[in-house]
C-alpha positions in Angstrom: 67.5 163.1 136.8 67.0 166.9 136.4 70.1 168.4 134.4 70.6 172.1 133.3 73.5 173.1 130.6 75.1 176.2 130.9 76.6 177.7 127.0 79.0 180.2 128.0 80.0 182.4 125.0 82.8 184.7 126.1 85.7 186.7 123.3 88.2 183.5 124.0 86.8 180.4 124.5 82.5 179.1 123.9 82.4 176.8 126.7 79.3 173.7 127.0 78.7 172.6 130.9 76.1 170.6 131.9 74.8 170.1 135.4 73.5 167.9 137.9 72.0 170.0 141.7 71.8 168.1 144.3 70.1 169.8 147.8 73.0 171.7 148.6 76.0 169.9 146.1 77.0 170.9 142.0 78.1 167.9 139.8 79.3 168.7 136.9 78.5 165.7 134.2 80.1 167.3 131.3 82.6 169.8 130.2 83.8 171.1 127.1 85.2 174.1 125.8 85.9 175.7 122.4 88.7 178.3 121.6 86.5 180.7 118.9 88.0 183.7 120.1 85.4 186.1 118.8 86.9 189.0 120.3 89.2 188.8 117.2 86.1 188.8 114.8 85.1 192.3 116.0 86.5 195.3 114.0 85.4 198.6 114.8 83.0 197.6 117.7 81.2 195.2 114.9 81.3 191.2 115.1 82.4 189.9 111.8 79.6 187.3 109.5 82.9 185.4 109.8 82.4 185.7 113.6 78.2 185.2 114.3 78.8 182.0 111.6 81.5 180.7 114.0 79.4 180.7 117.3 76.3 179.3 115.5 78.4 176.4 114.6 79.9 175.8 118.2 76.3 176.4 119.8 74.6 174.3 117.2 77.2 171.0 117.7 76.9 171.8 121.8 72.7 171.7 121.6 73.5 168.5 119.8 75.2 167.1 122.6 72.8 168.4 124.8 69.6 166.4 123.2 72.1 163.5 123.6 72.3 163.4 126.8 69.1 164.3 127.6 69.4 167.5 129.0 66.2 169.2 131.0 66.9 172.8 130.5 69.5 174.8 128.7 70.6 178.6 129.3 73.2 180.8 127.4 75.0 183.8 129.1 76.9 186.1 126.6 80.4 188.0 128.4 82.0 191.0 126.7 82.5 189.7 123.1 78.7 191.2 122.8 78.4 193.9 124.8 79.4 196.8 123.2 78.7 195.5 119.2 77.0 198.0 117.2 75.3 194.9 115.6 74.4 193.3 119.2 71.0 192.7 118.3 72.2 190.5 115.2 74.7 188.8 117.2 71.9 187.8 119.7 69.7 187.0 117.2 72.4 184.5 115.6 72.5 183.1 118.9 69.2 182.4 119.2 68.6 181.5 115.2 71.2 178.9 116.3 68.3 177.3 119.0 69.6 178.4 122.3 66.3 180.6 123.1 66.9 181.4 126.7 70.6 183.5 126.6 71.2 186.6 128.9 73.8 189.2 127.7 75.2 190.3 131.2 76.7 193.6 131.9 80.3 194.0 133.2 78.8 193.9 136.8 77.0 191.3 136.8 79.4 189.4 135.0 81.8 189.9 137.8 79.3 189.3 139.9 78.5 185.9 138.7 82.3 185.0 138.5 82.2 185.7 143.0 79.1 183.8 143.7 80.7 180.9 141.1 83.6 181.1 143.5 81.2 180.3 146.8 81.2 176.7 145.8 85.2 176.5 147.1 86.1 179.8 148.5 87.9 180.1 151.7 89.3 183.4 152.0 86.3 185.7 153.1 87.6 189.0 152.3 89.9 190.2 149.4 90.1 190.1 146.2 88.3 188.2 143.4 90.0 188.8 139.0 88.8 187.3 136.6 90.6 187.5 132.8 88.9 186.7 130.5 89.6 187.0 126.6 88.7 190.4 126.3 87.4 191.5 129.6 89.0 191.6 133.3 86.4 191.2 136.0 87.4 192.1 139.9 85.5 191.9 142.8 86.2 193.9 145.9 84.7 191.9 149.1 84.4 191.6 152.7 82.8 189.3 154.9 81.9 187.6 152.2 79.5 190.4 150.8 80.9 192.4 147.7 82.1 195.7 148.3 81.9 196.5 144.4 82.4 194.9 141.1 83.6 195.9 138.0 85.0 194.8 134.6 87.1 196.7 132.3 87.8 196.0 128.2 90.6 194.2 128.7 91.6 190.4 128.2 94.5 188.1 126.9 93.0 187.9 123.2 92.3 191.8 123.1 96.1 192.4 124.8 97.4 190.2 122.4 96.2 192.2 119.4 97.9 195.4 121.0 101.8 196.3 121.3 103.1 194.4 123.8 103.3 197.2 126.6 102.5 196.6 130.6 101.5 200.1 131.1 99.0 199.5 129.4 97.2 197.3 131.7 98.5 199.1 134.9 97.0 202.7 133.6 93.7 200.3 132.9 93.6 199.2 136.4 94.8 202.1 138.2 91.8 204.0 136.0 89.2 202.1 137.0 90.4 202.6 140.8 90.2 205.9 140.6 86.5 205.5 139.6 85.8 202.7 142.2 87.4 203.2 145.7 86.3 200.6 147.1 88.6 198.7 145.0 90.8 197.8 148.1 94.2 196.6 148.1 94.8 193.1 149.4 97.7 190.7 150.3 95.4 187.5 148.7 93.2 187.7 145.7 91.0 184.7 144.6 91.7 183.9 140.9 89.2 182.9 138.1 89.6 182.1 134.9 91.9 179.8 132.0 94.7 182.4 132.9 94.8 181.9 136.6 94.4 178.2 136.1 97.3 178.1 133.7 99.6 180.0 135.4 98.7 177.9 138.6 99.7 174.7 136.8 103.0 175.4 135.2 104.2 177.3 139.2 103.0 173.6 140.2 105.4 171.8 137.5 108.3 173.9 138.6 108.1 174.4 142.4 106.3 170.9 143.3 103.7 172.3 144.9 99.7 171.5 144.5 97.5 173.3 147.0 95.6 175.9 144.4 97.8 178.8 145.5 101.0 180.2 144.0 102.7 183.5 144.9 103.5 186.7 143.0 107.1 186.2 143.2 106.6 182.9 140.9 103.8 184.8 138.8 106.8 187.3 137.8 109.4 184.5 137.4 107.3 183.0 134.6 105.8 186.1 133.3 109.5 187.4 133.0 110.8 184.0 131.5 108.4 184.1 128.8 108.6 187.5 127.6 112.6 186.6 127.5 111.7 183.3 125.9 113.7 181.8 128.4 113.8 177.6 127.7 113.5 176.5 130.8 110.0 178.7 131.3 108.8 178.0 127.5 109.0 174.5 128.1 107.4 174.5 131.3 104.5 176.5 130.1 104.2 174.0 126.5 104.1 171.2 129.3 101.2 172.1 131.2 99.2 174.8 129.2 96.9 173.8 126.2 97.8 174.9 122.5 94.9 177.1 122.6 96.1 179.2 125.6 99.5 179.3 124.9 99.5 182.5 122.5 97.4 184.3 124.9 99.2 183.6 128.2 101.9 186.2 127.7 98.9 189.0 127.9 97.0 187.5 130.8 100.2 187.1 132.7 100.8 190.6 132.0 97.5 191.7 133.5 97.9 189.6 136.6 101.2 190.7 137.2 99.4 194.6 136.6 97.4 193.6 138.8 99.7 192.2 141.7 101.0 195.5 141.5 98.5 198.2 142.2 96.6 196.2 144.6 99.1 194.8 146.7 98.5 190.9 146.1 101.5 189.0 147.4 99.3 185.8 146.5 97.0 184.0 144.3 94.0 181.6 145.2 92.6 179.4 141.9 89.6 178.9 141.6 87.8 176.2 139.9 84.9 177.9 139.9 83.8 181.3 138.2 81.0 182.9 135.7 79.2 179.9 134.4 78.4 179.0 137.9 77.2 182.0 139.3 75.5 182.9 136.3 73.1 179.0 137.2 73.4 179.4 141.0 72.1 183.3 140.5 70.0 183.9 137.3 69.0 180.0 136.8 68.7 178.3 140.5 67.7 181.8 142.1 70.4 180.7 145.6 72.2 183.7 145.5 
């Protein structure tokens, strides 16, 4: 049996997946995922010793698990935590020092990129909106007929928001920047969602409203965005219910960028996916299918 592992080190979380391919069909045999948040080891566009020690560690204990299970090939993508480091080439090279050899650094594009052709394996609106946020990145994806129109990423995820004043203009001036820059950036009434803050978001509108088709509306996203910045109860408890200790602290900013979102484009509703970078990144750069 032929199985490739994807390492995925991104600014929140250092995620291990390894894969089966089929003709046509993805199994997933194994998932695990580490909260390192090495965006908060960089200070003045360097990643800390503190930091490069820290995703040696996870990458070492994840190749472990690997030769366990008798994986066939292993690849490492590397998100916005390393792309603009002024000590990138050490970071790398900790990587690699570490034993994952074959790791691709991926620009903003192509991270977004990777995060739509990820979402091919269970997409079923065919044109929209794709956002990603990540921990110190957001990815979006403009698209029609199932082709991208334009993709972009901007320096701005849960961890990084978290670090900064709580302020939603600070999001919405992001977004409404980047428009400016990228037209094709279209508004849209349904936007596909990627990502642990989609996902999490998804899961507590679930608890509350009793619903479980993958979807939730921005009218619920604002109800729980707005109960948690109040620290309403009834939302906190909610949210502790259904969101892992690791995301908790950060949801607050990624809510706050969805919500930024919802706004300037449009988007009256949300699509999860459970499918995003990782994917893309074997289906595009690994399998060569897209």
């Amino acid at each position: 049996m032929h199985t490739t592992a994807i390492i995925d080190i991104g600014s929140n979380t250092i995620v291990l997946v390894i894969y089966q391919m089929d003709d046509t069909v993805l199994h997933q045999l194994y998932y695990q995922s580490i909260a390192a948040h090495l965006v908060a080891c960089i200070h003045d566009h360097k990643m800390s010793d503190e930091g490069l020690q820290k995703a040696q560690n996870i990458i070492r204990g994840y190749l472990e698990k690997c030769q366990d299970m008798h994986v066939s090939e292993i690849y490492g993508d590397v998100t916005e935590c390393g792309r603009n480091l002024i000590n990138q080439e050490a970071f790398l090279s900790a990587i690699k020092e570490a034993g994952l050899e074959n790791v691709r650094l991926l620009t903003g594009e192509e991270e977004a990129m990777c995060d739509f052709y990820g979402t091919s394996l269970d997409r079923t609106i065919h044109d929209g909106l794709m956002i990603d946020i990540g921990g110190g990145s957001t990815e979006f994806v403009s698209f029609a007929k199932d082709r991208i129109l334009d993709a972009v990423s901007i320096p701005l995820g849960c961890v990084r928001l978290s670090t900064m004043a709580p302020d939603p203009q600070i999001s919405e001036t992001e977004i409404e920047k980047m428009r400016t820059i990228h037209p094709q950036m279209l508004n849209s009434p349904t936007a596909i969602g990627v990502g642990g803050t989609i996902r999490a978001c998804r899961k507590t509108v679930e608890a509350v409203t009793g619903s479980s088709q993958a979807r939730f509306f921005t009218a619920d996203l604002l109800a729980l965005y707005e109960g948690l910045k109040k620290e309403d109860p009834f939302w906190q408890k909610a949210a502790k219910e259904n969101v892992t200790p690791d995301r908790l602290p950060v949801l607050v900013p990624g809510l706050g960028m969805l919500a930024a979102a919802a706004k300037s484009f449009g988007i009256q509703e949300f699509v999860s996916s459970e499918y995003g970078v990782r994917e893309g990144f074997l289906l595009h750069f690994v399998l060569k299918r897209i």
